[in-house]
Backbone bond lengths (Angstrom), bond angles and torsions (degrees), N, CA, C in turn:
res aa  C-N    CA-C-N  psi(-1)  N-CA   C-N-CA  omega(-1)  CA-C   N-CA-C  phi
1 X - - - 1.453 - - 1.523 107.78 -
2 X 1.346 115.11 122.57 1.611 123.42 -170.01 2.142 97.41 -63.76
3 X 1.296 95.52 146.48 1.655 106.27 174.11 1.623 107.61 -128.40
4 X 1.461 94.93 167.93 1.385 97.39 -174.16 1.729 99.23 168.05
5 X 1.514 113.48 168.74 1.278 122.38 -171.12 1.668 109.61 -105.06
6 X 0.657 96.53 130.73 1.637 111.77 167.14 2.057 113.34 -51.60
7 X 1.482 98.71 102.08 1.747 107.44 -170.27 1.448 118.14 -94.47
8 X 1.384 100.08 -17.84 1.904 101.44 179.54 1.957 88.81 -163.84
9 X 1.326 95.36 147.50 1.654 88.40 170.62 1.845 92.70 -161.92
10 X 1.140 119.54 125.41 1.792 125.56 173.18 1.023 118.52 -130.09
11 X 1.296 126.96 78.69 1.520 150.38 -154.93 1.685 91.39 -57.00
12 X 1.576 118.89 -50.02 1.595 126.52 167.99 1.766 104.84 -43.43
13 X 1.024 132.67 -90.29 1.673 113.03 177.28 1.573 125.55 -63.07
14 X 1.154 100.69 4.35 1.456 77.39 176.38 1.568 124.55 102.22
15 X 1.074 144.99 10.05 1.123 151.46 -166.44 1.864 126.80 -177.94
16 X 1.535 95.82 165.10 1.736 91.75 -173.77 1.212 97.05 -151.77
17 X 1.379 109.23 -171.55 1.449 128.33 165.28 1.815 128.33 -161.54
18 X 1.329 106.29 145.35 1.269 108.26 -153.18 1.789 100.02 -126.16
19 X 1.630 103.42 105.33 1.749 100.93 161.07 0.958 124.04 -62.35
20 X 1.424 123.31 119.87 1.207 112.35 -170.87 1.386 105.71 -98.44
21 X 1.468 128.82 -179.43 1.804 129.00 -163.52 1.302 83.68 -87.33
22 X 1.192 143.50 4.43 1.860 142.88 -173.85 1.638 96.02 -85.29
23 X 1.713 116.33 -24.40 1.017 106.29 -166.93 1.535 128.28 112.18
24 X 1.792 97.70 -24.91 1.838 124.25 -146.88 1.407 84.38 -93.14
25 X 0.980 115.31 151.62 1.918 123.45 150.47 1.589 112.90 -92.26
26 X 1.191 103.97 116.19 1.337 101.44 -174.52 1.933 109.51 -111.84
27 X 1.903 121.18 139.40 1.389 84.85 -172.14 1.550 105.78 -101.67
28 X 1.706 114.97 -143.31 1.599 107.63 -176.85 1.792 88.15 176.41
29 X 1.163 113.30 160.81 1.031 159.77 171.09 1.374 131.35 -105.90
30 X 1.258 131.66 122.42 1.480 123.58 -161.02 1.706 106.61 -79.78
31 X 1.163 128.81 20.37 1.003 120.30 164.90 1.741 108.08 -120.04
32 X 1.580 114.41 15.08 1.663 113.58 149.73 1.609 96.77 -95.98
33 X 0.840 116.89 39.04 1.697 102.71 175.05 1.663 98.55 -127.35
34 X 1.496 92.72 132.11 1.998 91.46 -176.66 1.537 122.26 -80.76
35 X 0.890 80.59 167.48 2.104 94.61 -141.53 1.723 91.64 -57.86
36 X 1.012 136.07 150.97 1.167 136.59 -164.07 2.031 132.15 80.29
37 X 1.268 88.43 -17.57 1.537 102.78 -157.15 1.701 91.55 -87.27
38 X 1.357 125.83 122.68 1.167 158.51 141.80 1.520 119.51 -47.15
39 X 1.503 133.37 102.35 1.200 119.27 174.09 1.258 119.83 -124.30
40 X 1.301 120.54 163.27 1.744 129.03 -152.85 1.721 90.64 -158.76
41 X 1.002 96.33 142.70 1.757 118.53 -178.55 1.541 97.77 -75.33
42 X 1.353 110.70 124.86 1.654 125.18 -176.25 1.212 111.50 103.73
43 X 1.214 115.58 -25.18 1.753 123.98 -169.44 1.199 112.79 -55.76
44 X 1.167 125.32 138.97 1.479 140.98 -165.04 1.425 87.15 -84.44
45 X 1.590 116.44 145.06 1.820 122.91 169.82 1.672 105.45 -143.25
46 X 1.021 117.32 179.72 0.940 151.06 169.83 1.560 115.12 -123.22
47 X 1.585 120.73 134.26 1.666 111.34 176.42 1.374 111.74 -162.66
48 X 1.143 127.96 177.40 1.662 120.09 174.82 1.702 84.41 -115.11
49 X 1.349 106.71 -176.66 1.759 148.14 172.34 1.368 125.18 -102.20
50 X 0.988 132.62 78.58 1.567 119.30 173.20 1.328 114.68 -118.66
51 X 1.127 124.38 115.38 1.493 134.21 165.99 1.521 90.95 79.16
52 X 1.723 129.20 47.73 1.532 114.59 -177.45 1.456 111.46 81.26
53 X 1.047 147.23 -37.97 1.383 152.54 -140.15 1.627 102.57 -106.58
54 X 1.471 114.97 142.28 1.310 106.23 145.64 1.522 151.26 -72.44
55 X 1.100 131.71 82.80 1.241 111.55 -172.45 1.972 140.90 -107.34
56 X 0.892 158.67 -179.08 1.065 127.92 -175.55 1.751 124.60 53.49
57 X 1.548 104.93 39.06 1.244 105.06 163.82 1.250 141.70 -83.54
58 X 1.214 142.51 129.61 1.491 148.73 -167.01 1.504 110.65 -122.72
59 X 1.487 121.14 171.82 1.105 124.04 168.49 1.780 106.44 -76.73
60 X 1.311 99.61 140.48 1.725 107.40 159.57 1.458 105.92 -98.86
61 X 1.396 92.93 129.53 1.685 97.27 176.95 1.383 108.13 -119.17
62 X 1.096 121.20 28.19 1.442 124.40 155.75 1.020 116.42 -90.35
């Protein structure tokens, strides 16, 4: 599962984006983020790829 830090996130419009360790900027929507999951700019994640996009992001706690 690709990782990476959380680079911009504005819960007010609607959208974020996540560097991933690939290097890539990938973006997202707070409804690919799993239900519970709390995000903060720098934050380490966990996420999949679909169509470019992040989705299914979680905290990495490694």
């Amino acid at each position: 599962m690709p990782a990476g830090n959380i680079s911009l996130y504005n819960s007010d419009k609607g959208f974020g984006t996540v560097t991933g360790d690939d290097g890539k900027i990938y973006n997202f929507v707070p409804s690919q983020v799993e239900r519970g999951t709390a995000l903060m700019e720098s934050q380490r994640v966990t996420f999949n790829v679909v169509n470019g996009e992040a989705t299914g992001i979680t905290y990495n706690f490694d």
